[in-house]
VMD Tcl script that draws the C-alpha trace (Angstrom):
set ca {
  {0.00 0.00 0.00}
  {1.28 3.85 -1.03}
  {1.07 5.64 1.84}
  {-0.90 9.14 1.37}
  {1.04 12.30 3.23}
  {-2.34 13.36 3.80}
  {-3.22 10.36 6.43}
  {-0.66 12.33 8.31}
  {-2.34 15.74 8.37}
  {-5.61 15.11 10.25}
  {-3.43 13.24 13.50}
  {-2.37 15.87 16.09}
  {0.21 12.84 17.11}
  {1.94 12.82 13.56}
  {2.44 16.38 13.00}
  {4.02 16.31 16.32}
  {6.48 13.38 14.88}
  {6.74 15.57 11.79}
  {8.33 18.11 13.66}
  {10.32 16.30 15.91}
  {11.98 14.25 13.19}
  {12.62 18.04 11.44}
  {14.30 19.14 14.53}
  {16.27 15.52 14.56}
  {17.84 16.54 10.91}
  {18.38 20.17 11.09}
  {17.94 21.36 14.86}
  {15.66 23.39 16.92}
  {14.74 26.90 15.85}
  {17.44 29.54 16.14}
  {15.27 31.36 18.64}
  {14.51 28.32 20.62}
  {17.67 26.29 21.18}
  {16.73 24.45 24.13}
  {13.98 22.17 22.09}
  {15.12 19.10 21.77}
  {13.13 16.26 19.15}
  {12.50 14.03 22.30}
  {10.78 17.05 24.37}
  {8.80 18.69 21.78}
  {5.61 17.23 22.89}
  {5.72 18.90 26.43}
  {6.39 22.22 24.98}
  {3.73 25.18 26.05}
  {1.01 25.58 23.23}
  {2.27 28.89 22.33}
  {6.10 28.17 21.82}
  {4.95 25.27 20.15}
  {2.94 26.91 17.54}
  {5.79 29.39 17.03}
  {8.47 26.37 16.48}
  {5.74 24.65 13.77}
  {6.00 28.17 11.94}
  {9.80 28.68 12.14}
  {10.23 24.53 11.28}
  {7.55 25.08 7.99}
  {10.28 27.36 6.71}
  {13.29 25.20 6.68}
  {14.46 24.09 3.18}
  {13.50 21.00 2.38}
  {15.75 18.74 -0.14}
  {15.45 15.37 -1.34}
  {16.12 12.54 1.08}
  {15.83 14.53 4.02}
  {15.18 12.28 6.81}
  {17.52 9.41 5.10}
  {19.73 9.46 8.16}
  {16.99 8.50 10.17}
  {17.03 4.58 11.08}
  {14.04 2.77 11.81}
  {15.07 2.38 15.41}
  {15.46 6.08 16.06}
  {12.18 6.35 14.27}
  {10.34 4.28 17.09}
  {12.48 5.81 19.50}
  {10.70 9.16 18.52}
  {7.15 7.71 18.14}
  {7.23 6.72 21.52}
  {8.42 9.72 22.92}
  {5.55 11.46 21.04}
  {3.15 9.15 22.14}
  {3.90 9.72 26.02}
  {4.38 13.52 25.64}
  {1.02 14.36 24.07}
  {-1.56 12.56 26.14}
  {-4.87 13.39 27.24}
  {-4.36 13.64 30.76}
  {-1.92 16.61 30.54}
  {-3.78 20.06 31.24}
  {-2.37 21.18 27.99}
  {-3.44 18.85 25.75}
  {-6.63 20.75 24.31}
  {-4.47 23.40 23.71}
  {-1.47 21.60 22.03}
  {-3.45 19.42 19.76}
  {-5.40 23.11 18.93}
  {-2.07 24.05 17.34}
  {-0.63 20.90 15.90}
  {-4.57 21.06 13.68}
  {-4.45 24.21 12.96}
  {-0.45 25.24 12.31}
  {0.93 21.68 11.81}
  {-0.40 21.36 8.25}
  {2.22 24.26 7.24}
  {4.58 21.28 7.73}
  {2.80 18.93 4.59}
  {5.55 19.60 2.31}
  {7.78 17.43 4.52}
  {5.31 14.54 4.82}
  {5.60 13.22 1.76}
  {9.48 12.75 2.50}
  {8.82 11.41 5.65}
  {6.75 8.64 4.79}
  {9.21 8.14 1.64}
  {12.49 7.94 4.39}
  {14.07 4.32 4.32}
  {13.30 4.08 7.95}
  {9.59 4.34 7.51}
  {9.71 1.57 4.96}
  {7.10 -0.76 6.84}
  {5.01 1.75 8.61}
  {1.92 0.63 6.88}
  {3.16 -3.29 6.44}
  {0.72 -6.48 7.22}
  {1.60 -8.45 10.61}
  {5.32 -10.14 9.95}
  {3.79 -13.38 11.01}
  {7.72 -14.36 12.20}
  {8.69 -11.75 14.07}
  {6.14 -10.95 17.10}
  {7.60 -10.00 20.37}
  {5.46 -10.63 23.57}
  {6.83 -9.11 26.92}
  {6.41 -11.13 29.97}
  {5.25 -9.24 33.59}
  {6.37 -12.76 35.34}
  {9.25 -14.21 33.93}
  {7.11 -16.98 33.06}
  {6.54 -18.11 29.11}
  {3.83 -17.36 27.05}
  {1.74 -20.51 26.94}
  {-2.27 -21.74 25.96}
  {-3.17 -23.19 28.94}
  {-2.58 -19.65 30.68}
  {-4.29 -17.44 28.05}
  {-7.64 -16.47 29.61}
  {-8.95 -13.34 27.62}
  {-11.46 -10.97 29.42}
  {-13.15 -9.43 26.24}
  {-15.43 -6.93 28.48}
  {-14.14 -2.94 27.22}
  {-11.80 -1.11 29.18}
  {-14.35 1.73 29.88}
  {-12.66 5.15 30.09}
  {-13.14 6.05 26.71}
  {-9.59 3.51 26.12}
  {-10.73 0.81 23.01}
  {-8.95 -2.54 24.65}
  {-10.99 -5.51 26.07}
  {-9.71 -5.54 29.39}
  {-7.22 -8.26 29.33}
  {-6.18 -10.05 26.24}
  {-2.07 -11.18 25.13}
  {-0.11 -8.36 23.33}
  {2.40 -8.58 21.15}
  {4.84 -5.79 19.21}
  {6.88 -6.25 16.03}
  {10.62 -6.62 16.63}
  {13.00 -4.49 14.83}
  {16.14 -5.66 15.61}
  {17.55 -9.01 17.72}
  {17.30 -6.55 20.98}
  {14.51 -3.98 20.43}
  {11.02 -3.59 19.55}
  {8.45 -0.58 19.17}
  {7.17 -2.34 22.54}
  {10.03 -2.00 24.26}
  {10.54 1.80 23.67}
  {7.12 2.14 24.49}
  {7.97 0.66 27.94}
  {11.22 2.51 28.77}
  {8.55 5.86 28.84}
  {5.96 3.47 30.35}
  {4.08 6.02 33.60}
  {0.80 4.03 34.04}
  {0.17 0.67 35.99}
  {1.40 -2.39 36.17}
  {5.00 -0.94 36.19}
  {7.80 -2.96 34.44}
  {11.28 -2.69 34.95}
  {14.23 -3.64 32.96}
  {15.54 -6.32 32.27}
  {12.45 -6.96 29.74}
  {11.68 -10.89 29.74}
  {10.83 -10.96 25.96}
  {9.42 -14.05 23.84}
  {9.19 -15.03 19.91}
  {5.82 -15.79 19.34}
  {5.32 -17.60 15.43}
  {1.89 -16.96 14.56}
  {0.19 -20.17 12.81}
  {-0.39 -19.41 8.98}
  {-4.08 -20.28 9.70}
  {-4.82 -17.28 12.01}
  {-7.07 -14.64 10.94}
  {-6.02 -11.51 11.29}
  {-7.57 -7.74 11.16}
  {-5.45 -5.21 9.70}
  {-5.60 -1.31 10.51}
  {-3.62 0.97 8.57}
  {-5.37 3.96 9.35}
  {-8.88 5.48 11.06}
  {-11.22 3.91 8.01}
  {-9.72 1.06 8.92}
  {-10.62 0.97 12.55}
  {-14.48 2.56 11.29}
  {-15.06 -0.39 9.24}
  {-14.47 -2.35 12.16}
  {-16.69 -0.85 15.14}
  {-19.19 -0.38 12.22}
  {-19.10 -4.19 12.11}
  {-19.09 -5.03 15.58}
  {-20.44 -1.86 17.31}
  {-20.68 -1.26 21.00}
  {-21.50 1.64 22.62}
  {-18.22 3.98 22.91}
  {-17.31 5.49 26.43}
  {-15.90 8.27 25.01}
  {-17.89 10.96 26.61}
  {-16.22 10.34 29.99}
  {-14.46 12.89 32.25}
  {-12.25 11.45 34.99}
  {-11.15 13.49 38.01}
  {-7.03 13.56 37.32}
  {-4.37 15.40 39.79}
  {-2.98 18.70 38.42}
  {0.14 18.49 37.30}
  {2.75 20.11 40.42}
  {-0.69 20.78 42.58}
  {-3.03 19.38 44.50}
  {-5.96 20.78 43.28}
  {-8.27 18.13 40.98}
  {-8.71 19.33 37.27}
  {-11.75 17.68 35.16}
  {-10.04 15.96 32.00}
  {-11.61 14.87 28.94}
  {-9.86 11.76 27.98}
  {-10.06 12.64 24.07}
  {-11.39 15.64 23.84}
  {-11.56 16.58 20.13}
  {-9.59 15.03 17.06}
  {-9.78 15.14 13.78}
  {-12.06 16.62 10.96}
  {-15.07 14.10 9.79}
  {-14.97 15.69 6.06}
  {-11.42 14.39 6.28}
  {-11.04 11.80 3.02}
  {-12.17 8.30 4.28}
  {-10.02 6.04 2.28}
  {-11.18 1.92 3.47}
  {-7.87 -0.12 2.82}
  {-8.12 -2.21 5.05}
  {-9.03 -6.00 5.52}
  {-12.53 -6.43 3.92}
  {-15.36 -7.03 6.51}
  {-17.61 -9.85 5.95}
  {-20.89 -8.57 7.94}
  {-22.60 -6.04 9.83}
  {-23.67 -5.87 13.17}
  {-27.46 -4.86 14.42}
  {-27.69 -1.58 15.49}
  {-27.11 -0.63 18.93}
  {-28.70 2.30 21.18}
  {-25.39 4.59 21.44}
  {-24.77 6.52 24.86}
  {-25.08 9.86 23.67}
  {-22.22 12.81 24.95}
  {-22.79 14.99 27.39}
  {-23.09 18.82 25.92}
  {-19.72 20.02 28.11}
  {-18.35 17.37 25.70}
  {-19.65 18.58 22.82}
  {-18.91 22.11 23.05}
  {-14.48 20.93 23.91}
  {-15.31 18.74 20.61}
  {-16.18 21.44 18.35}
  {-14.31 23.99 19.95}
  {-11.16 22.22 19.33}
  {-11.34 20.86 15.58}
  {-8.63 21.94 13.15}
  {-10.15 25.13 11.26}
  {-11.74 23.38 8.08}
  {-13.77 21.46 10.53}
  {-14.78 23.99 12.98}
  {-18.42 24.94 12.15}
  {-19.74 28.37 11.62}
  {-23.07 28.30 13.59}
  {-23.51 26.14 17.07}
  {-24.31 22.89 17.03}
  {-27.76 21.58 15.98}
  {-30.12 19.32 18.06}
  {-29.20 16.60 15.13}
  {-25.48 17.08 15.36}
  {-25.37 17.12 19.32}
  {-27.10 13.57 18.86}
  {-24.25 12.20 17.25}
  {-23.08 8.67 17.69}
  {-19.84 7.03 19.23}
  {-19.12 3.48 18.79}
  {-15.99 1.04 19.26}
  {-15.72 -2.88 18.77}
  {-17.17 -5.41 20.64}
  {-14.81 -7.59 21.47}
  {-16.96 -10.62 22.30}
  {-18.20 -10.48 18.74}
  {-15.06 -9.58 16.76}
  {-13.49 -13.25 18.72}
  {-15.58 -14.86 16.36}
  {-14.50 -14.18 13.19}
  {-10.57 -12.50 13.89}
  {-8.02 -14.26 16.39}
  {-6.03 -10.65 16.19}
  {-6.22 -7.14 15.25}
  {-2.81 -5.71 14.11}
  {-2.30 -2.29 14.04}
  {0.32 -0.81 12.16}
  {2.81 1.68 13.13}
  {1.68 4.35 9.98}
  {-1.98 3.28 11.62}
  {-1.07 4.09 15.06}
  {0.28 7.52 13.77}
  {-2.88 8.31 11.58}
  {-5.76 6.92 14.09}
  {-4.48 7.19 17.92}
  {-7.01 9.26 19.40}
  {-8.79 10.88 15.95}
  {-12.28 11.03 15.73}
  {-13.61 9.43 12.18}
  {-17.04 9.09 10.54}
  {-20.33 10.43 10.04}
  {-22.34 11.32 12.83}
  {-25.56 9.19 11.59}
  {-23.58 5.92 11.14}
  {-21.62 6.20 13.91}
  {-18.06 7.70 15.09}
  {-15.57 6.25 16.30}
  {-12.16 7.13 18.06}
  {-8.64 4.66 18.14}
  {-7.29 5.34 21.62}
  {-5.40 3.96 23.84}
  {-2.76 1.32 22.03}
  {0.34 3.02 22.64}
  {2.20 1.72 19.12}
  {2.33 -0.22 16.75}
  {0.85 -3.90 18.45}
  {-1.44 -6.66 17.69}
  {-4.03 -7.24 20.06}
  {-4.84 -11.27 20.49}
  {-8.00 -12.36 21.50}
  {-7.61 -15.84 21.40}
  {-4.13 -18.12 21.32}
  {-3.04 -18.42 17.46}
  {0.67 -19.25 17.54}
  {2.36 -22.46 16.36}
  {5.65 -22.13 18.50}
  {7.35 -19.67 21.07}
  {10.70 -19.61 21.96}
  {12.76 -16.99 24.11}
  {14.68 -14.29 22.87}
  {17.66 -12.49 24.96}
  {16.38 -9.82 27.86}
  {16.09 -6.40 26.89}
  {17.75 -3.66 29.00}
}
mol new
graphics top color blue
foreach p $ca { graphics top sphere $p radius 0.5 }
foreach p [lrange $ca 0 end-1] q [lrange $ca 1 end] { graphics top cylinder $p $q radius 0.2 }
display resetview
């Protein structure tokens, strides 16, 4: 599949890799030499929107981010990941700017995705090189795998416990693992990473996400009502006094094009009576869309009706052992809002990179691989 620059342009997460992987080839601004690529995520909305302006006017040339392997890559996509997160009080704010300013950077896309270390951003599951992390010390086996396909809750779109695995991209690292260096939230795991080779069995059936269509198609095929609309109480950060945080409080423009490419779905699911979001929601949606998707009047009674949806897991188990989602698909989906209010939207959130989520046990061997440090 060609990747499309514009897949990149609608993810608040990609233009902030964008820019990062500018500032890893040619530096930080002049007027801003303390930003750093791994950093750029925490910067205040402001400075943030005045390094996207000063980065849009660098010279761009061909091969630009050659010199970029694919482990630094990952390195950098996990970095972003952890820095811009919904439970940061400046979140509404920074993804306001990477919308709105971060498409000044689109000339550069196109050379990103073309860079030698993006190569298999968009590629199918490498059915021999899965990578699953052990919390125990103690091998992956059948007997053991007991999958709890109920949803997360929390607006997150996981079952609550199923087995994980991450594509390895070298004998000692994976995208897992650099997600797990920056790891903050429970269970904790420290290195030395126990790590397994997990061959997955030519018969499994696997779902394949490459971008937010590709996740639509999905919940649109085995809807459940979305918990989206939830506000959690969160700590503020250096203070003691609660803030109210929407966990994905706005994303990406509907009229965005919706390209399906990914694997074709065989059915649809009944339709469901969707939890509907609360107005406070509605009005940090809207307010917060990139400009081309901001609306000119308020809200209508038809449009604050709108839908939210993600997959039921207890259905999907019966046609799909897995779900794979790529690393271009992580970048393009994590936490954007996709589809039409009347059939349905839906929001990726939650996966952390580029993983395959397993909801039933689909391998033919395992064997272990060295610790990771």
């Amino acid at each position: 599949m060609q990747p499309n620059p514009d897949d990149l342009l609608h993810s608040p997460l990609a233009m902030l890799l964008l820019a990062s992987c500018i500032i890893e080839v040619s530096g930080p601004p002049a007027d801003r030499p303390w930003v750093k690529a791994e950093g750029l995520g925490s910067t205040e909305a402001s400075s943030l929107a005045e390094c996207l302006r000063a980065l849009a006017l660098r010279e761009l040339h061909e091969g630009y981010f050659d010199g970029i392997s694919t482990e630094r890559f990952s390195q950098l996509i996990a970095h972003c990941g952890a820095e811009l997160t919904p439970y940061a009080v400046s979140y509404p704010q920074q993804v306001k700017v990477l919308l709105s300013v971060g498409p000044a950077l689109k000339p550069f896309a196109a050379h990103l995705l073309a860079a030698p270390g993006a190569a298999n951003w968009f590629s199918n599951l490498d059915r021999q090189r899965q990578e699953w992390v052990s919390t125990t010390g103690q091998p992956p086996q059948a007997a053991a795998f007991v999958p709890d396909l109920r949803p997360w809750g929390a607006g997150i779109t996981k079952p609550r416990r199923a087995l994980w695995t991450s594509t390895s991209l070298s004998e000692s690292s994976s995208n897992w693992l650099h997600y797990l260096h920056l790891r903050t939230e429970l269970p904790f795991l420290d290195p030395p990473f126990r790590r397994w080779r997990l061959y997955v069995a030519p018969s499994a059936r696997v779902y394949e996400i490459r971008g937010p269509q590709d996740w639509h198609d999905l919940c649109r095929a085995y809807p459940a009502p979305s918990s989206l609309p939830v506000a959690r109480q969160l700590p503020a950060d250096h203070a003691s006094r609660p803030i109210l945080v929407e966990l994905v409080p706005l994303l990406a423009s509907p009229q965005a094009a919706r390209r399906g490419r990914g694997t074709k779905l065989s059915r649809r699911r009944p339709e469901l009576a969707f939890r509907r979001p609360g107005a406070s929601w509605l009005r940090l949606l809207t307010g917060h869309r990139s400009p081309s998707a901001r609306p000119e009047r308020p809200p209508d009674r038809a449009e604050a009706e709108r839908t939210f949806i993600e997959p039921d897991w207890r259905a999907v188990v019966s046609d799909w052992d897995g779900v794979h989602l790529s690393l271009g698909g992580f970048l393009s989906s994590e936490g954007v809002i996709w589809g039409r209010p009347e059939e349905g939207q839906t929001h990726l959130f939650g996966w952390s990179t580029e993983s395959t989520l397993w909801l039933r046990w689909a391998f033919a061997d395992v064997e272990p691989l060295p610790e990771a440090t």
